[in-house]
C-alpha positions in Angstrom: 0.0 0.0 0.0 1.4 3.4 -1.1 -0.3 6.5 0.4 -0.2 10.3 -1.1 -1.9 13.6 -0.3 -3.6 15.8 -2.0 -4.0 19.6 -1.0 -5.9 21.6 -2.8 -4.4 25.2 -2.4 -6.4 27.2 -5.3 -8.3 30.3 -4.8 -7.4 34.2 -3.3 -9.5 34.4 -0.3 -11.1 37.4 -0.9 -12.7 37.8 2.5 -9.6 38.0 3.8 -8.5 41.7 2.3 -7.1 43.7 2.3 -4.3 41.2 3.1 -5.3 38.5 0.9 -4.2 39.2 -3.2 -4.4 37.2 -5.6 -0.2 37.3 -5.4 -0.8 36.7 -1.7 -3.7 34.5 -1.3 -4.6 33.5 2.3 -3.1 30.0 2.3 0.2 31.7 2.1 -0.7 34.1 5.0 -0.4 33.0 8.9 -3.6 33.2 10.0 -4.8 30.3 12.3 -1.0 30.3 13.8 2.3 31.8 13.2 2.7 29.7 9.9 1.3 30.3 7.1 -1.6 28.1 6.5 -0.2 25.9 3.5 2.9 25.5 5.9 1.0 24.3 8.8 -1.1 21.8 6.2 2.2 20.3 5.1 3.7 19.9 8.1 0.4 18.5 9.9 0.5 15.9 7.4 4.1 14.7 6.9 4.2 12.8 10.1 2.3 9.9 8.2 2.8 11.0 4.2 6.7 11.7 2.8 7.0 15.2 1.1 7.8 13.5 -1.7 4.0 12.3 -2.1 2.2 15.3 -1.5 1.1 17.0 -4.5 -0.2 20.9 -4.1 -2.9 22.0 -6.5 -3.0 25.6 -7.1 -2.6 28.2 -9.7 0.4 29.6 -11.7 0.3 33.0 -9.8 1.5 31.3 -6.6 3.8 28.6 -7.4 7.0 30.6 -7.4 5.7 31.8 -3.5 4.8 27.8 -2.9 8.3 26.6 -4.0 9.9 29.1 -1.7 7.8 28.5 1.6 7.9 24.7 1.2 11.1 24.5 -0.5 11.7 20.7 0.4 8.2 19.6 -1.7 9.6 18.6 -5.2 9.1 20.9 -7.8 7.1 18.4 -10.1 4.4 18.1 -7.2 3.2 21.8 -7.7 0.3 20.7 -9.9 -1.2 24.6 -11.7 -4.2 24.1 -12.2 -4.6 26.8 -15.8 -8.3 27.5 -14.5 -11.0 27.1 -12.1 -12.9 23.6 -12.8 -14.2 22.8 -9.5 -12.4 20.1 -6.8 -14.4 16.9 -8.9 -11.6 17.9 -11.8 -8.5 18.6 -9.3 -9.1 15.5 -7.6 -9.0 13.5 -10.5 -6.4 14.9 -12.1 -4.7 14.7 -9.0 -5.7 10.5 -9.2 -4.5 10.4 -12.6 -1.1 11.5 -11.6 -1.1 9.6 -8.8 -1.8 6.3 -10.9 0.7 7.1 -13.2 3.4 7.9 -11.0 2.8 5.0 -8.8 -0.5 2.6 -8.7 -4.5 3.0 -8.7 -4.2 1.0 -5.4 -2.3 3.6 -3.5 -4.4 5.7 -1.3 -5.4 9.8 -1.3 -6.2 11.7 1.3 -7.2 15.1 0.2 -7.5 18.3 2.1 -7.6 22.1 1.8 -4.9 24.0 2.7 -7.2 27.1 4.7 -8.2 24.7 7.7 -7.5 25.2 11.7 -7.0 22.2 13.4 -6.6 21.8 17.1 -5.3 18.5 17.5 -2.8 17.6 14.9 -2.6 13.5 16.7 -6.4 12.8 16.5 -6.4 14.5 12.9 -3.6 12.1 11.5 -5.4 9.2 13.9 -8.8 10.0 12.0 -7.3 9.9 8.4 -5.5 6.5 9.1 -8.5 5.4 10.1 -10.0 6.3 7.0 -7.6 5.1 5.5 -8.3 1.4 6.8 -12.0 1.5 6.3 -11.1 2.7 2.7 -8.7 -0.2 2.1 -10.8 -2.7 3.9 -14.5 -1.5 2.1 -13.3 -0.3 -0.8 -15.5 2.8 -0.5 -14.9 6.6 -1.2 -14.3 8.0 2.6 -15.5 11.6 3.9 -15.2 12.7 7.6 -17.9 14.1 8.3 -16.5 16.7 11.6 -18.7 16.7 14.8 -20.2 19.7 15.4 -19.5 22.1 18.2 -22.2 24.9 16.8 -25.1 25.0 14.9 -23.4 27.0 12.4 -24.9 27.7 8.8 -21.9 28.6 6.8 -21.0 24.9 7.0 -22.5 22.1 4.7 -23.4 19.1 6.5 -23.8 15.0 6.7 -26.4 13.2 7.3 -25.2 9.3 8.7 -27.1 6.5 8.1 -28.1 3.8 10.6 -24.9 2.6 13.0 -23.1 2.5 15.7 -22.2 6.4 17.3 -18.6 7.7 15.8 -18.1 4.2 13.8 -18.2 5.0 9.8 -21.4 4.5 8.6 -23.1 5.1 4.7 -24.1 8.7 3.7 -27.6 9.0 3.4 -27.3 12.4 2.5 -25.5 15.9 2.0 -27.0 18.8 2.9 -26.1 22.6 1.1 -25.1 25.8 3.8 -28.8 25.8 5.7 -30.4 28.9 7.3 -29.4 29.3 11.0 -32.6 27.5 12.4 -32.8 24.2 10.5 -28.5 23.9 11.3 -29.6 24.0 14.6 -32.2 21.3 14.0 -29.4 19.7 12.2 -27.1 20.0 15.2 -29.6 18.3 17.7 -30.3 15.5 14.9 -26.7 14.1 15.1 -25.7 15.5 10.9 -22.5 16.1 11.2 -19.7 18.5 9.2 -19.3 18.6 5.5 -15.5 19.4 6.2 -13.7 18.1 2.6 -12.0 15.9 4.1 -11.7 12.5 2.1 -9.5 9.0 1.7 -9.8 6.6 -0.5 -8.2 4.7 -3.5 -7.5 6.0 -6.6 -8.9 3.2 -8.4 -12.0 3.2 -6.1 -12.6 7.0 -6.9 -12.0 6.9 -10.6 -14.7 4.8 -10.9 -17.1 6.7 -9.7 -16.0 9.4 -11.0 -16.0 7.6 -14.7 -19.7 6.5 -13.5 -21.3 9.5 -11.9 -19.4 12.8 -13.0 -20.6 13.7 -16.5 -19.1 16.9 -16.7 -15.7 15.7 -16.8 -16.7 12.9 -19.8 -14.3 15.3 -22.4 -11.7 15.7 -19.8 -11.5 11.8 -19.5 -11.6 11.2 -23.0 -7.7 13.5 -22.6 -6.4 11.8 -19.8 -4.2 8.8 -21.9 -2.3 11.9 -23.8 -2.9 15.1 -21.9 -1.0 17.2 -19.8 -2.7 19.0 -16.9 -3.4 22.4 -19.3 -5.3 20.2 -21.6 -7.1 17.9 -19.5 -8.5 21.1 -17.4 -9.4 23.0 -20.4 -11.6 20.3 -21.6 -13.7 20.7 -18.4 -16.4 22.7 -19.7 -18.9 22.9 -16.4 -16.8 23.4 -13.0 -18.2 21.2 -10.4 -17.6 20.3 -6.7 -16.4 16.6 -6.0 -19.2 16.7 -3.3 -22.0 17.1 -6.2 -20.2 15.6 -9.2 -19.2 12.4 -7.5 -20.5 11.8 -3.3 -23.7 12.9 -3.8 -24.3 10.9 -7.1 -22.6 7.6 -5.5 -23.6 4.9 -2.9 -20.6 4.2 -2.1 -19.4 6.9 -0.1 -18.7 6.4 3.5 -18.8 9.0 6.2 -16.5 8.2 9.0 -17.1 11.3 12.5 -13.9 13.1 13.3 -12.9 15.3 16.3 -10.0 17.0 16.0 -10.8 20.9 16.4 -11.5 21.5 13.1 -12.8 24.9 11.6 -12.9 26.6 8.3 -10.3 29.7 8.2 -13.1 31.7 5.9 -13.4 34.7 7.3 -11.9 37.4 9.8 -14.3 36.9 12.6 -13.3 32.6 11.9 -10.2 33.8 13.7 -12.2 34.2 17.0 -12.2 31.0 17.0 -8.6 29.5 15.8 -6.4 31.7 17.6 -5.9 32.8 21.3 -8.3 35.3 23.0 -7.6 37.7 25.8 -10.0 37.5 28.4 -12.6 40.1 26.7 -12.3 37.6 23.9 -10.3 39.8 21.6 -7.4 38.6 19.3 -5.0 40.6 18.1 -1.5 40.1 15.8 1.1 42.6 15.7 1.5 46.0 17.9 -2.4 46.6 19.0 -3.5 48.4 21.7 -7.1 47.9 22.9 -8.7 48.9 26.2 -12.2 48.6 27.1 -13.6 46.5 24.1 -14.6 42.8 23.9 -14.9 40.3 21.0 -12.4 41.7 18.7 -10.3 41.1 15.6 -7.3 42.6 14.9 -4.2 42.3 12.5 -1.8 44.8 12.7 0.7 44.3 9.5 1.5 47.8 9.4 1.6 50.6 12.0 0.2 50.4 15.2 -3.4 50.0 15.8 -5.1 51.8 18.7 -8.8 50.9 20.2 -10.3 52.1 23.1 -14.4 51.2 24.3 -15.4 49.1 21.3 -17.0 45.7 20.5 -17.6 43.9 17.4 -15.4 44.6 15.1 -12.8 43.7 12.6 -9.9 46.0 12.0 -6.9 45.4 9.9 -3.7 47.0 8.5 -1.7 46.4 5.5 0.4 49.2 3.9 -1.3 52.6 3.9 -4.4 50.9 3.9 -7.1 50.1 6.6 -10.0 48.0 6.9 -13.0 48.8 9.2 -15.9 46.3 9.2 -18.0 44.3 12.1 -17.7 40.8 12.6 -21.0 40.4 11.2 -20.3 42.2 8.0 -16.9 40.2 7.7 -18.5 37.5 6.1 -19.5 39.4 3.3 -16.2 40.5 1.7 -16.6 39.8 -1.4 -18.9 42.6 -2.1 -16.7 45.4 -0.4 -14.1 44.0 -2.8 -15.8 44.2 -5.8 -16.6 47.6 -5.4 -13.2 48.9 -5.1 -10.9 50.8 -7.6 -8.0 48.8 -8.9 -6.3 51.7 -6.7 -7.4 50.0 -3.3 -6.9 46.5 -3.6 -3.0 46.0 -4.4 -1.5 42.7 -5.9 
């Protein structure tokens, strides 16, 4: 048995401005911890997978940045992806080269590289037990995180019939739900979509051969094309999740708790980071009296906060950003709206 892993590193991070760029996306930015957040993926996972099979998916504007943070990951496993196709095409491109560099028995585990984890040990513990229920069932393996919250920017799991925290069948996935029904959700036992997966690569091309119809031209490429070609020919992007799990049954959802969280916003770091005892977090030279439930990052200058709650404020350059940690969420529209002037490369 040979075992690889995947991360999929695509993507700026736009709520993450005015620090993210798309020359600095946020996986390259230390956010959860000290490191940046590819860094801390790598070296979460090479306890139980050699550098030398991990492969990074991301795109061309980053990989010079890549090679020189994680300068020990061979050149030739910085995979560019030339456009955005969706994770159903990186993954299998990521499947292909792993069969043809090694076998369609070897294992994948595949995970993003913008993820806080709290417990690197039960992490790697959960995927090698994946990794065993993969091998042993031959089935396509999501872990599926316990909730802590009802929270509705997640997608969720629903487990069929079994014993508590063993893996058990999917019986279905559920889209990002309103804030009432997660909480119904929450009480039910569904547990967290969190795009974590293991399995074969042999077991996941064929369901992908079976169930994912929008990569059928990309396939028909895959005996003579290079990456470029093979991505091109994907004509409709899709998710893994609805190209391939939620068309399958044979997808497996095995519970995980290992202080997972999704690094997706400013206020997310609340949560991944250490609070002072107002609940504040703050990175670089802040000063903040009277005020509770704050984020700040301080890249530039010094920032200086006195009887305020609720809000996000962060420094880059010459430029500041002022939001709440309600309105942090929706970045993508403050971006949009800016001049070319205000959101630097």
């Amino acid at each position: 048995m040979s075992r690889w892993a995947v991360i999929l590193a695509g993507g700026v991070g736009s709520r993450f401005w005015p620090l993210s760029t798309p020359s600095r996306p946020k996986q390259l930015l230390a956010l959860a911890t000290d490191k940046p957040l590819l860094q801390d993926t790598i070296e979460r996972l090479t306890p139980i997978v050699d550098v030398e099979r991990i492969l990074v998916l991301t795109n061309a504007d980053i990989t010079g940045a890549i090679a020189d943070l994680i300068p020990q990951l061979p050149r030739e496993n910085l995979v560019i992806e030339p456009k955005p196709a969706g994770t159903a095409a990186a993954l299998t491109w990521a499947a292909l080269e792993i069969a043809r560099r090694d076998s369609e028995t070897a294992t994948m585990i595949c995970v993003h590289a913008d993820w806080s984890i709290g417990d690197d040990e039960e992490f790697r513990a959960t995927l090698l037990k994946a990794e065993e229920v993969a091998l042993e069932k031959k089935t396509l393996i999501t872990v599926g995180v316990v909730p802590t919250r009802p929270d509705p920017g997640f997608g969720y799991i629903q487990p069929g019939a079994g014993k508590p925290g063993a893996p058990v069948p999917v019986k279905r996935f559920v889209e990002k739900p309103d804030r009432a029904r997660a909480a119904e959700m929450w009480n039910e036992g569904y547990l967290w979509n969190s795009g974590i997966f293991v399995w074969r690569v042999t077991d996941f091309l064929t369901e992908v051969r079976a169930h994912a119809k929008e990569l059928e031209k990309a396939l028909r490429t895959e005996k003579r094309a290079d990456a470029m070609e093979f991505f091109r020919a994907v004509e409709t992007p899709v998710s893994v999740d609805v190209g391939v799990l939620e068309r399958s049954r044979n997808v497996t959802v095995l519970p995980g708790e290992f202080g997972w969280d999704d690094i997706g916003t400013w206020a997310a770091l609340s949560r991944a980071r250490p609070k002072d005892d107002l609940g504040n977090v703050t990175s670089g030279d802040v000063h903040l009296l009277d005020g509770c439930d704050n984020v700040v990052h301080a890249e530039s200058g010094t920032v200086v906060m006195y009887g305020v709650d609720n809000l996000v404020v962060v420094t880059r350059g010459n430029l500041t950003l002022v939001t709440t940690t309600d309105k942090a969420a929706d970045m993508k529209r403050l971006v949009d709206s800016l001049p070319p002037e205000l959101n630097p490369r």
